[in-house]
C-alpha positions as CSV (number, residue, x, y, z in Angstrom):
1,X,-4.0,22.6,21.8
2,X,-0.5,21.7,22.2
3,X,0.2,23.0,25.0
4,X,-2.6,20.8,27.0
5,X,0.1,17.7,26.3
6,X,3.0,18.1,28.7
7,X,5.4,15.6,26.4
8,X,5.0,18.6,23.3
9,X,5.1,21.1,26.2
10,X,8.1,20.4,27.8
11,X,9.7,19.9,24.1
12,X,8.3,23.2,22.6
13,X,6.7,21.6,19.8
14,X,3.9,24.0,18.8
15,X,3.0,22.7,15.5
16,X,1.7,19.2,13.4
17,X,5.4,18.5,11.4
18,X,3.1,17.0,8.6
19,X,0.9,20.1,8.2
20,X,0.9,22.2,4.6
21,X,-0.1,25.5,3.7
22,X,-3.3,25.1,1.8
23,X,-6.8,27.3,2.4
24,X,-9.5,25.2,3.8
25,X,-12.4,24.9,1.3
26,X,-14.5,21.9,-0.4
27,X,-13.1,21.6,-3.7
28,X,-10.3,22.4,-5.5
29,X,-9.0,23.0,-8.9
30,X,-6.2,21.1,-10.7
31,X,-3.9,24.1,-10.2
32,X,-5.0,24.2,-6.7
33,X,-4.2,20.1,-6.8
34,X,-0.8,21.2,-7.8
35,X,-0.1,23.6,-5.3
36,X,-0.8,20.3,-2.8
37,X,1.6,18.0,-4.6
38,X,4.7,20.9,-4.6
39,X,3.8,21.5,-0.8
40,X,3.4,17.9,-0.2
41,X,7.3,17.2,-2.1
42,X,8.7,20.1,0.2
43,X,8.3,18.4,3.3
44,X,10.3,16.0,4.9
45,X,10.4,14.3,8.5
46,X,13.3,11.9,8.5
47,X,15.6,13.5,11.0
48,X,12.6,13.4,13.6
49,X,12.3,10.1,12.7
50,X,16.0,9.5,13.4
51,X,15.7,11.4,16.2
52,X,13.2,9.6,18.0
53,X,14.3,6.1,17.1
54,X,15.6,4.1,19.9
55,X,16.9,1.0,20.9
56,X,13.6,-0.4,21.8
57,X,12.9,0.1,18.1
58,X,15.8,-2.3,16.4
59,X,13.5,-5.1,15.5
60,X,12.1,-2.7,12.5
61,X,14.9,-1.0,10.5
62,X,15.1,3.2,10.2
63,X,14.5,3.0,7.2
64,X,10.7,1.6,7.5
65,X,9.2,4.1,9.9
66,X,11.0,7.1,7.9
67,X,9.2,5.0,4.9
68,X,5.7,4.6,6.4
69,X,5.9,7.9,8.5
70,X,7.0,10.2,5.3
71,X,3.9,7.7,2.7
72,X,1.6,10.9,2.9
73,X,4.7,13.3,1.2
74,X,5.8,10.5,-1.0
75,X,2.1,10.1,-2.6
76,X,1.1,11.6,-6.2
77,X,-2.2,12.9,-5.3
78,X,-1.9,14.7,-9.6
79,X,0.6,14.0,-12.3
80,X,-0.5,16.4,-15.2
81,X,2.5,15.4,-16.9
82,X,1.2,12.2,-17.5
83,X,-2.6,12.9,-17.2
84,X,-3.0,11.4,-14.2
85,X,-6.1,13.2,-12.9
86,X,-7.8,12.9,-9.0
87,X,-11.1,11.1,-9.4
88,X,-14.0,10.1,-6.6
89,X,-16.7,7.7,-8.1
90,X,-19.6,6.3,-6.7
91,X,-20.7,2.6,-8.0
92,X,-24.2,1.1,-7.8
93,X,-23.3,-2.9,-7.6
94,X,-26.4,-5.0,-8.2
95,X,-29.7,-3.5,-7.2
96,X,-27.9,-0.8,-4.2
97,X,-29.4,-3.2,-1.5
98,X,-31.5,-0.5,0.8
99,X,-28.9,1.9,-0.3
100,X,-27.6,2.5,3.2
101,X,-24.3,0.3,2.9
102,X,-20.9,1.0,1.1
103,X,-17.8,0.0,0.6
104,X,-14.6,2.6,-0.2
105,X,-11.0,2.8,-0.5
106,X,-8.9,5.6,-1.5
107,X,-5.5,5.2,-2.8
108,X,-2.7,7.6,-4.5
109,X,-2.0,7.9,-8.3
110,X,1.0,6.9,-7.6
111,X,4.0,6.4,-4.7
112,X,7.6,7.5,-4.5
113,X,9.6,4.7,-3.3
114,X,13.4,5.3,-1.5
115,X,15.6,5.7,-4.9
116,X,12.4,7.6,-6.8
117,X,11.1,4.5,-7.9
118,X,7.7,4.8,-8.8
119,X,5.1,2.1,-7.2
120,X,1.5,2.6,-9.2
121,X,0.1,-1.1,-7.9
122,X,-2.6,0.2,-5.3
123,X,-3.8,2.2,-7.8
124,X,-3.9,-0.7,-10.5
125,X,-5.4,-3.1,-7.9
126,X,-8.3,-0.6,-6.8
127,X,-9.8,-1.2,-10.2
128,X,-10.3,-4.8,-9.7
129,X,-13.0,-4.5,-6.5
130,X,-15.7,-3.3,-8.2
131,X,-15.5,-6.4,-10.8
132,X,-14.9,-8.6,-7.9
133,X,-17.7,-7.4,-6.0
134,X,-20.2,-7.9,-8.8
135,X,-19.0,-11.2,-9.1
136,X,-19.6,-12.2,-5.8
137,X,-23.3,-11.2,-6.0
138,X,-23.0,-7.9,-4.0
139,X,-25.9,-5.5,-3.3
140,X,-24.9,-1.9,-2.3
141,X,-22.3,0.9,-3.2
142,X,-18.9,1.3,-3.7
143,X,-16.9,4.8,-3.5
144,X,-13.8,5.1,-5.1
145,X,-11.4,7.7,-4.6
146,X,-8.2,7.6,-6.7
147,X,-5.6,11.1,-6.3
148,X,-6.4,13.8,-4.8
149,X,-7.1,13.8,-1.2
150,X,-10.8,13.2,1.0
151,X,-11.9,16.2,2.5
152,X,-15.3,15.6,3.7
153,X,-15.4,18.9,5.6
154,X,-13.6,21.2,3.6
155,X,-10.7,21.4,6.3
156,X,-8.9,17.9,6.1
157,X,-6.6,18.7,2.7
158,X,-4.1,20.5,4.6
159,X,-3.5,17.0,6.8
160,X,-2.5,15.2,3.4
161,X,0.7,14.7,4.8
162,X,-0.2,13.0,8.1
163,X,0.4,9.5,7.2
164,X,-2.6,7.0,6.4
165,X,-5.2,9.4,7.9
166,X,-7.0,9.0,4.8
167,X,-9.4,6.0,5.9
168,X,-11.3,7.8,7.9
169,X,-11.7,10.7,6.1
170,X,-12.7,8.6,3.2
171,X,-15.4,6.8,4.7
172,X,-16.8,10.0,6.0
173,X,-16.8,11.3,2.5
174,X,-19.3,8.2,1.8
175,X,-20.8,9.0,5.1
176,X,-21.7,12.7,3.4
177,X,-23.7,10.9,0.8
178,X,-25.9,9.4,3.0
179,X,-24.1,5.9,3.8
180,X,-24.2,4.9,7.6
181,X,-22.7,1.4,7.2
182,X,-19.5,2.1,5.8
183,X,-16.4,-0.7,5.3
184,X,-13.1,0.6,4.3
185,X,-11.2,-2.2,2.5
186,X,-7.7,-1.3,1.4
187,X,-6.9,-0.9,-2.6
188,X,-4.6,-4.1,-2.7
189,X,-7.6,-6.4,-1.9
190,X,-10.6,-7.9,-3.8
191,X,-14.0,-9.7,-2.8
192,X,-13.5,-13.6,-2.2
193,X,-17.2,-13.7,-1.1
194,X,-20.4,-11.5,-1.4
195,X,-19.7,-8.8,2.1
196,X,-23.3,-8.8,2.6
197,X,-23.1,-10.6,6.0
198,X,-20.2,-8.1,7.6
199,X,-22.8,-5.4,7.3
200,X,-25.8,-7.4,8.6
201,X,-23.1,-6.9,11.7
202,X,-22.9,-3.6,11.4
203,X,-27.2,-3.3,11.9
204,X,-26.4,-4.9,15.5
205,X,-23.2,-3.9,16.7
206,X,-21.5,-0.1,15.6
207,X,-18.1,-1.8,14.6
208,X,-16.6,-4.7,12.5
209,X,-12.8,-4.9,13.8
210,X,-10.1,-7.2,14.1
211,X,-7.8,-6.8,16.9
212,X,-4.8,-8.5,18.2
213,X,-6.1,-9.2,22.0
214,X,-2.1,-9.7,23.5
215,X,1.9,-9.5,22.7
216,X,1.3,-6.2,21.2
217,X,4.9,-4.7,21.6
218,X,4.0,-1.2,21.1
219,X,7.3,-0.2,22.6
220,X,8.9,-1.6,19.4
221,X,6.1,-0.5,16.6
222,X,6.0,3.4,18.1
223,X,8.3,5.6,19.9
224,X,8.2,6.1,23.1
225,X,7.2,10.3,22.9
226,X,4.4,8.7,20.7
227,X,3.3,5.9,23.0
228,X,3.9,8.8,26.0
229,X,1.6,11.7,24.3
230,X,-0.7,8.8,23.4
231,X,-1.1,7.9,26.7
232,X,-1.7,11.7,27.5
233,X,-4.4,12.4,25.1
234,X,-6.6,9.0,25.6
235,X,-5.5,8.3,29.5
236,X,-4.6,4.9,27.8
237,X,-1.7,3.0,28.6
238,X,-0.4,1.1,25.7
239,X,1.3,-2.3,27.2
240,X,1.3,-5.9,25.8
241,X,-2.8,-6.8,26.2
242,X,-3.6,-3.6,24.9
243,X,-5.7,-4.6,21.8
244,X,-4.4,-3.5,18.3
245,X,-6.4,-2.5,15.7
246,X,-5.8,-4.1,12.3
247,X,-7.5,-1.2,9.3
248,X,-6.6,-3.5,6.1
249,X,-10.6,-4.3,6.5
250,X,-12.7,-2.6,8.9
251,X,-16.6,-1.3,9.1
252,X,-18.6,1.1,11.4
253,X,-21.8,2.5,11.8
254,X,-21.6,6.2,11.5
255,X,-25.1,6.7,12.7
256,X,-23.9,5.7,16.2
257,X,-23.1,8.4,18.6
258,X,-20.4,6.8,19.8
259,X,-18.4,6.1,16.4
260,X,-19.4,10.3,15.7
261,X,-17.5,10.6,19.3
262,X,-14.5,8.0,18.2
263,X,-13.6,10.3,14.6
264,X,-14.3,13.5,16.7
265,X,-11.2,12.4,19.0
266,X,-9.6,11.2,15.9
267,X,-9.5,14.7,14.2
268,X,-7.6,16.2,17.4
269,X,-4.9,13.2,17.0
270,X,-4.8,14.0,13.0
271,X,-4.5,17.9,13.9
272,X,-1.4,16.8,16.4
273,X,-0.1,15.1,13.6
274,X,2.7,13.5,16.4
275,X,0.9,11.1,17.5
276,X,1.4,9.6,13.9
277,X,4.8,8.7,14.5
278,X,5.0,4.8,14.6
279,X,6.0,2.2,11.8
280,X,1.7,1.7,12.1
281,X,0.6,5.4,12.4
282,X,-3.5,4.7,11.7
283,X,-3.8,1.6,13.6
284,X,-1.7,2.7,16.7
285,X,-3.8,5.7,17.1
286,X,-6.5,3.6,16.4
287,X,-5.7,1.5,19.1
288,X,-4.9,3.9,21.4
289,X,-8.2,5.4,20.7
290,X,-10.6,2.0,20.8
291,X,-8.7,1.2,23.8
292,X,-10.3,3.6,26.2
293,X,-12.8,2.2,28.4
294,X,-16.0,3.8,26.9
295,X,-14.7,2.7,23.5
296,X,-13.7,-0.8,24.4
297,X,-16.5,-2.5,24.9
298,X,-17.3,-1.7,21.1
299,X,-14.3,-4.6,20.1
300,X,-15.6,-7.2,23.1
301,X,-18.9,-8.7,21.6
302,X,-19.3,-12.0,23.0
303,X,-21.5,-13.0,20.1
304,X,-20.4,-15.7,18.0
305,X,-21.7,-14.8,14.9
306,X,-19.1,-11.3,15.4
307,X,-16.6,-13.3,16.4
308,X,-16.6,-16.1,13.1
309,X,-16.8,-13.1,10.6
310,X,-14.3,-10.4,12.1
311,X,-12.1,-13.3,11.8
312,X,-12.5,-13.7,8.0
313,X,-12.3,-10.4,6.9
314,X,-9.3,-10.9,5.1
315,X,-6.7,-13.1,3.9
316,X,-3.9,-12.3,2.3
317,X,-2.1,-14.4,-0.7
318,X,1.0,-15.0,1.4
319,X,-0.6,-17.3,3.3
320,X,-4.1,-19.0,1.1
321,X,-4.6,-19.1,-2.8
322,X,-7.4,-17.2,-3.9
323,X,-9.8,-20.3,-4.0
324,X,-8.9,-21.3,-1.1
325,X,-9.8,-18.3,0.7
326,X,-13.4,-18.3,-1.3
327,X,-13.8,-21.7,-0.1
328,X,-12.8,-20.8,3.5
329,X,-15.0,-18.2,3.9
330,X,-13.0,-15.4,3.7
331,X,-14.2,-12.4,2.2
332,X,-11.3,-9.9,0.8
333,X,-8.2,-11.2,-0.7
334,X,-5.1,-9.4,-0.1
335,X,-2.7,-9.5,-3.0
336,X,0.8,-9.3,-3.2
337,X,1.2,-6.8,-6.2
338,X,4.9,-6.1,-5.6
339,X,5.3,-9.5,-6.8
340,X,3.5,-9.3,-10.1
């Protein structure tokens, strides 16, 4: 596989940096879990971060993309020591709707901060959508998984370390259990208003995105080798009007042969693991991905119902109070938990 890109060619990179050594299979035990975390703790990219930072790349510090880039060796997916234990649970909110839609997130025990602090907050927050969902009147499902790692097929544990390359694999999990509409929502956020409409979208159109249509400096938020062996695996040249993916909310419709076609292409990117280097690994392969011209059109709807809701997916508490967003229409609420 590597070989087909000339940019690892010509370097003589022959293996995914964020890779472990773990046997494939479909479930694990908590020694097994273990294993994970000590392989997990034994990696570390931070001098091919260095070495790849530039001077197009000032604007964010070092420091950030060795942060972002290293958040899949820095995560407690088990912490016996303190009976923290991985968990996956499935909610029925309300009456399940017609038992086709769901909401999930997925979010470590813990994370290992620069210094060895300790950050539990996405783990604290996750707890709080189910109740906010059932407040909000909310018919359908919501799968939960807190630790451990998704591994819908059996083969995905062993990218654990490929940074934020959960989401996907997560709503495939919920996929597995027989959800086509599927909404990722990221553990720091909670329901402002009942999501019902954003998957009446999803029954017309196979995705529910936000993107950011222009002055997408892409030369600052990756490094050039990534944007280069992006622009070899997809054909896609990442420049300025090259849409960018936002994945704090986002839904598709996994009964669509072209979403099946989109996560198919996303598993060879995952089992590169380079193209993952960027200060916004997910979305920039996301982007890189949607932006091909067969894909495109899925983030171009020219209806205006689209259009209103993609643009209230989320809010965050930066910039709205919490009843303010509700009022505005918005319908997840990004909190600020380092703050609390």
């Amino acid at each position: 596989m590597f070989s087909k890109y000339p940019i690892l060619s010509s370097n003589n990179i022959t293996q995914n940096p964020f890779i472990i050594n773990i046997e494939d299979k479909e479930e694990y035990s908590i020694e097994e879990y273990q294993k994970i975390q000590e392989e997990l703790e034994k990696k570390n990219v931070d001098s091919i971060v260095e070495s790849l930072y530039s001077h197009d790349n000032r604007f964010i510090d070092l420091s950030e993309f060795q942060r972002r880039i290293s958040r899949g060796f820095k995560q407690k997916i088990i912490d016996v020591s303190n009976n923290l234990l991985p968990t996956k649970n499935l909610y029925k909110i309300g009456n399940g709707g017609n038992g086709k839609n769901c909401i999930v997130s997925c979010t470590a025990l813990t994370q290992n901060q620069r210094g060895n602090e300790t950050d539990n907050s996405r783990h604290l927050a996750q707890k709080k959508i189910v109740s906010s969902l059932i407040e909000n009147g909310y018919n359908g499902y919501v799968y939960l998984i807190t630790g451990g790692f998704p591994n819908p097929s059996g083969v995905e544990i062993k990218y654990a370390g490929v940074p934020y390359c959960f989401k996907i694999f997560t709503m495939l999990e919920a996929h597995k259990k027989g959800f086509d509409k599927i909404i990722w929502v990221d553990a720091v956020c909670i329901a402002a208003n009942n999501p019902q409409p954003l998957f009446d979208i999803l029954y017309e159109q196979d995705t529910l995105i936000s993107s950011i249509n222009e002055d997408n400096n892409y030369k600052v938020m990756a490094f050039d080798k990534t944007v280069q062996l992006l622009n070899e695996v997809t054909g896609v040249a990442m420049h300025f009007d090259t849409y960018y993916i936002e994945t704090i909310v986002f839904g598709l419709n996994f009964a669509s042969t072209v979403i099946k076609n989109i996560v198919k292409e996303y598993y060879e990117m995952v089992e590169l693991g380079w193209p993952f280097f960027s200060v916004f690994p997910e979305e920039i392969v996301l982007s890189a991905l949607f932006n091909k011209p067969e894909y495109k059109i899925l983030l171009d709807s020219d209806k205006e119902k689209y259009k209103s809701n993609k643009s209230k997916l989320k809010i965050s508490e930066q910039r709205m109070s919490k009843e303010d967003a509700t009022k505005n229409g918005f319908y997840f609420y990004q909190i600020d938990y380092s703050k609390k």
